[in-house]
C-alpha positions as CSV (number, residue, x, y, z in Angstrom):
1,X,159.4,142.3,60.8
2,X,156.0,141.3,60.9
3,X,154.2,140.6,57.3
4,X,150.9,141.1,58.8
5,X,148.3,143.6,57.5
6,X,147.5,146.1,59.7
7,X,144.0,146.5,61.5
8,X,142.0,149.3,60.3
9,X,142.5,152.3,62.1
10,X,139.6,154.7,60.8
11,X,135.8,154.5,59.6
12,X,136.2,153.9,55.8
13,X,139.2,152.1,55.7
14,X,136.7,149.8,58.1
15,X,134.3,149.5,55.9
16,X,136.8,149.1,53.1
17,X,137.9,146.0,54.9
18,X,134.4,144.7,55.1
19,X,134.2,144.6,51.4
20,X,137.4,143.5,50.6
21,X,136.0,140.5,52.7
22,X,132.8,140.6,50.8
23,X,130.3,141.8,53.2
24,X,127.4,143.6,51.5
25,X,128.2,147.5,52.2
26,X,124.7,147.9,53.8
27,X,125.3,144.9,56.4
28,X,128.8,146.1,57.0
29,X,127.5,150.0,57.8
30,X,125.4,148.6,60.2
31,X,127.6,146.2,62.2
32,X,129.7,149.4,62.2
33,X,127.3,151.3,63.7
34,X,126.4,149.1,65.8
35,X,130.1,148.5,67.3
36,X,130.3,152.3,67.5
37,X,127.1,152.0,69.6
38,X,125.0,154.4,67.3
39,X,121.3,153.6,66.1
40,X,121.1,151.8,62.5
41,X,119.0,154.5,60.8
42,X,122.7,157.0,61.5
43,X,124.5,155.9,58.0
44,X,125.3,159.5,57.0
45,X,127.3,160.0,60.4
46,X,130.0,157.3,58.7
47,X,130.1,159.4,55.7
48,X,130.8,162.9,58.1
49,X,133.1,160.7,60.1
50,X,134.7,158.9,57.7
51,X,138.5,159.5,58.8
52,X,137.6,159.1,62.6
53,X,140.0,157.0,64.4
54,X,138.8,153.6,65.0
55,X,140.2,151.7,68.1
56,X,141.8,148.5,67.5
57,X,139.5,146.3,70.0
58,X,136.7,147.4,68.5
59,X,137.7,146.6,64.9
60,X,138.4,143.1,66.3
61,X,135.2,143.0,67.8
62,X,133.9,143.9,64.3
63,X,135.9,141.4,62.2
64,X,134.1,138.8,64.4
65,X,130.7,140.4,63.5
66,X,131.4,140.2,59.8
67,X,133.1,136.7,59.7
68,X,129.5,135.2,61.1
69,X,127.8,137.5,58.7
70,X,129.8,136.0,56.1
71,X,128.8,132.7,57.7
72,X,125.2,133.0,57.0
73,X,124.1,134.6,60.2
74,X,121.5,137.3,59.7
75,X,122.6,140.5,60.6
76,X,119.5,141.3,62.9
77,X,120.7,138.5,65.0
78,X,124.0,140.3,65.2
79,X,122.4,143.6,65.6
80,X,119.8,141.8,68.4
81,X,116.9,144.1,66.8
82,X,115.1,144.8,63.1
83,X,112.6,147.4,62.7
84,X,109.2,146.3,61.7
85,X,106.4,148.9,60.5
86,X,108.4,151.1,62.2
87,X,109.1,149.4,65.6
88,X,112.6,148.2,66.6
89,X,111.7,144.1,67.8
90,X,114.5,142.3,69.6
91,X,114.8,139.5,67.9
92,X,117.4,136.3,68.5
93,X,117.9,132.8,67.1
94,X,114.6,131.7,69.0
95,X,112.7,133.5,66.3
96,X,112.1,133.9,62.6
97,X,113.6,137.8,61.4
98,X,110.7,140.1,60.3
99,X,110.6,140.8,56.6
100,X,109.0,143.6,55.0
101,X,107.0,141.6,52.7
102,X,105.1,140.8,56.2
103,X,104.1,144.2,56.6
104,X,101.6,143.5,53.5
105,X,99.7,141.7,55.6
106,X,99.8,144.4,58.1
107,X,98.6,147.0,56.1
108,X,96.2,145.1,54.6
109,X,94.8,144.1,57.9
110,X,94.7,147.7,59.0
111,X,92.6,148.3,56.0
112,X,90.1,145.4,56.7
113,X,89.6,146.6,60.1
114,X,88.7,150.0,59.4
115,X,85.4,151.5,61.0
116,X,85.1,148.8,63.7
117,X,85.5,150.2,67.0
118,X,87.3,147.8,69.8
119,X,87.7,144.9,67.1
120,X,89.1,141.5,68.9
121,X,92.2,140.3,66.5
122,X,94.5,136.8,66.8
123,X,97.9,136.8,65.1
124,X,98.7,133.0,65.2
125,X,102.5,132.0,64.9
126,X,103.3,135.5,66.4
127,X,107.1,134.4,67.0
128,X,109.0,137.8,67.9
129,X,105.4,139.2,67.7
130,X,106.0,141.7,65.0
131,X,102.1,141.4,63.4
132,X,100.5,141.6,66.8
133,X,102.5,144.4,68.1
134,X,101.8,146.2,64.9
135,X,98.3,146.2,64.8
136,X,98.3,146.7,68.4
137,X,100.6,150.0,67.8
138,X,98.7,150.9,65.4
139,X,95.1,150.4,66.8
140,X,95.4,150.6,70.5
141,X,91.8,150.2,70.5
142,X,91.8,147.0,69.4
143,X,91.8,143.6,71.5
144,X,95.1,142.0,70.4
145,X,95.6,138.5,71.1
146,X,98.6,136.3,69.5
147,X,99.7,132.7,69.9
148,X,102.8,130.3,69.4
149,X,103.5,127.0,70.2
150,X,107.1,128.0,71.2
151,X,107.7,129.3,74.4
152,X,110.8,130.4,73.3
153,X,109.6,132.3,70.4
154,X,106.5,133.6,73.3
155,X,109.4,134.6,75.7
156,X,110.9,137.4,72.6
157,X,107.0,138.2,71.7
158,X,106.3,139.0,75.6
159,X,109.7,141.2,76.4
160,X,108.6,143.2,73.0
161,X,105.4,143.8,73.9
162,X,106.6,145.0,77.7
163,X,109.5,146.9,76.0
164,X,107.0,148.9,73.9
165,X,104.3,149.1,76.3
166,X,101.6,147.1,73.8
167,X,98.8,145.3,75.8
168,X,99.1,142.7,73.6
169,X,97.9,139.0,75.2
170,X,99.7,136.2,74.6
171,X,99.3,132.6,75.2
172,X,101.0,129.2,74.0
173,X,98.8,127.0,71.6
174,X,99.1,124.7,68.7
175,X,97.7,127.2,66.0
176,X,93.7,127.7,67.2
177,X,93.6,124.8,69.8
178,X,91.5,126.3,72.5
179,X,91.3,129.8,70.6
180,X,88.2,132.7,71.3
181,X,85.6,132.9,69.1
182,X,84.2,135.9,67.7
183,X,87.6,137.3,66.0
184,X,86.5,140.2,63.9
185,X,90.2,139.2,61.9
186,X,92.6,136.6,62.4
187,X,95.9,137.0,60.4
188,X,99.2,134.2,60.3
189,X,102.6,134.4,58.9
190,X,103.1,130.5,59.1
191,X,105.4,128.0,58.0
192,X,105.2,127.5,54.2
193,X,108.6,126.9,52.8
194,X,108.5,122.9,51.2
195,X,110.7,120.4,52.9
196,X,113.0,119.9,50.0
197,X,113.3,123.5,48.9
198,X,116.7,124.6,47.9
199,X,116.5,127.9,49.6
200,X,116.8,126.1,52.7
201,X,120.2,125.9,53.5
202,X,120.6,130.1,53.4
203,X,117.7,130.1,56.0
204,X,120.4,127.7,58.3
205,X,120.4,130.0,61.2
206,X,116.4,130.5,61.2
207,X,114.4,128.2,63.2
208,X,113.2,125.7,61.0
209,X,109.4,125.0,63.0
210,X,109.1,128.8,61.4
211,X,110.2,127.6,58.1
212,X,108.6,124.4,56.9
213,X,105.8,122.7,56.6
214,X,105.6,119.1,54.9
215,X,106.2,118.6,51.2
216,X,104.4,121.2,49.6
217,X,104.7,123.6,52.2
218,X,100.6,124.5,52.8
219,X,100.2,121.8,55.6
220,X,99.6,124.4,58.2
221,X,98.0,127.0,56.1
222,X,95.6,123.6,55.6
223,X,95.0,123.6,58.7
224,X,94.6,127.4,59.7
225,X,92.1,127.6,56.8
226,X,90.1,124.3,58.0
227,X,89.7,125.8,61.5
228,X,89.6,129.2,61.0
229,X,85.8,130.1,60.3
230,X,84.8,128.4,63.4
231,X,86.7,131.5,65.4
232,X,85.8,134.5,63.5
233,X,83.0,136.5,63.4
234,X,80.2,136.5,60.7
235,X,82.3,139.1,58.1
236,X,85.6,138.3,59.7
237,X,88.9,138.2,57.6
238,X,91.4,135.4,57.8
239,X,94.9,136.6,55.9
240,X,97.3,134.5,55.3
241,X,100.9,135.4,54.0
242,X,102.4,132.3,52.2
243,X,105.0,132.0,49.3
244,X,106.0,133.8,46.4
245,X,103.9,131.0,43.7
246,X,101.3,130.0,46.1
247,X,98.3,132.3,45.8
248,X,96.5,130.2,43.8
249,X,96.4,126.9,46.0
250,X,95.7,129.7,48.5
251,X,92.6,131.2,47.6
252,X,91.3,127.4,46.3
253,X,91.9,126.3,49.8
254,X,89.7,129.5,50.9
255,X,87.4,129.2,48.5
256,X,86.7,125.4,49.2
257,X,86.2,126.1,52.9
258,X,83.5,128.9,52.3
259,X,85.4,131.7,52.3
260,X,83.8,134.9,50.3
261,X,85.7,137.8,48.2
262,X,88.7,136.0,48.0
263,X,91.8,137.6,47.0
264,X,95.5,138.1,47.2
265,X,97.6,141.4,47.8
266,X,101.4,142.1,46.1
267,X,104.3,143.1,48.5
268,X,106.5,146.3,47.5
269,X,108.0,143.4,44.5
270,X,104.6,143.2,42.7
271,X,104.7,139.5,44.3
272,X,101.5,137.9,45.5
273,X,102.3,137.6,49.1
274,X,99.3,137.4,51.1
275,X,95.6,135.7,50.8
276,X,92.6,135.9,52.6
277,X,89.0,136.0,52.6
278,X,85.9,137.0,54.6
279,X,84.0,134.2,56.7
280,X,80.1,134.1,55.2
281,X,79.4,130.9,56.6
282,X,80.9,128.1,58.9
283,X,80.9,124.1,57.0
């Protein structure tokens, strides 16, 4: 007789599995939706369907989906999509996951570029192109061009932008190497995790070029800052999102280059997650 526990056979004994496992119940609701081929915002069809039968293939597909999960492997590389200020991005291994914390910078960029009509805007380091696709969503009349040294990381940008129908231009380029001038706002989620950080090793799966950058993690916010001012427009905002304890060497670095009414803005934690500041005059 065989000593060997039986597959789950309905939706919450399923998800019962998951967390005896140890699968956060969220992530485990959504790879089972996602088995079950319905969209991720559908949790409270699990609750009404809670004793539906589940076949066995798919609960082995499922196990396989929550051991990686349990592995490390973020689940909207499992899922193949996360929603972004309220667009559903493909997204894959070639790419950094969006986080919410980036929609800061979003909104905060929507605010700065209020009352201009047709303004140009670069997103550099677009990866899956979450910011650019944002802004472009939510000001079609705006000139939305966004850059990426990765082809790889520009091939998931492009098929977003051509899934959504967003006229967003893209081009491959080491940060502003051979950028427009004239940018009425330039905004960058860029590397800025140190090389030695501990967190490191839970962002495995990630691609690291998104991740790091050099020993205190500012080398290519250094760098966007430096050149910046030579690509925007007089009044022009450069944002910057960066780490949770960086705002201060931040705004210096803006400050030193020239940059006026320097600030910082709090994500949804009360953490200071993005900096930026308005180009006066070019140094």
């Amino acid at each position: 007789m065989s000593t060997e526990p039986l597959a789950p056979s309905t939706v919450a004994q399923a998800l019962a599995a998951a967390a005896r496992l140890g699968v956060d119940r969220l992530d485990a609701q959504l790879l089972l939706l996602h088995a079950l081929g319905r969209p991720p915002h559908d949790r409270a069809w699990l609750l009404a369907h809670d004793t539906d039968a589940l076949p066995e293939p798919l609960w082995t597909a499922l196990s396989a989906q929550l051991l990686r999960r349990l592995a490390g492997e973020p689940v909207a590389y499992l899922l193949g999509e996360k929603e972004f200020h309220g667009l559903a991005l493909r997204v894959d291994p070639r790419v950094l996951v969006p986080r919410p914390d980036t929609e800061t910078l979003v909104d905060w960029a929507l605010e700065c570029l209020e009352g201009q009509a047709a303004p140009r805007v670069l997103d550099l380091g677009t990866g899956s192109g979450a910011i650019a696709l944002a802004l472009q969503h939510a000001r079609p009349d705006a000139r939305v061009d966004a850059v990426d040294a990765s082809a790889d990381a520009l091939a998931v940008a492009r098929a977003n932008a051509e899934r959504l129908k967003l006229p967003v231009r893209f081009a491959q380029a080491d940060w502003l190497a051979g950028a427009d001038r004239g940018y009425a706002l330039i905004a960058s989620n860029p590397p800025y995790i140190a090389a030695g950080d501990p967190h490191l090793p839970a962002l495995q799966h990630e691609p690291a070029s998104a991740l790091v950058a050099g020993a205190d993690g500012l080398d290519d916010i250094r760098r966007i800052v430096a050149d910046a001012p030579t690509h925007l427009a007089e009044g022009g905002w450069l944002l910057l999102e960066h780490g949770h304890d960086q705002a201060p060497a931040v705004r210096q670095l803006l400050a030193a280059r020239g940059f006026a009414e320097v600030q910082s803005r709090e994500d949804l934690a009360g953490i200071a997650r993005c900096s930026g500041g308005i180009r006066r005059t070019v140094k």
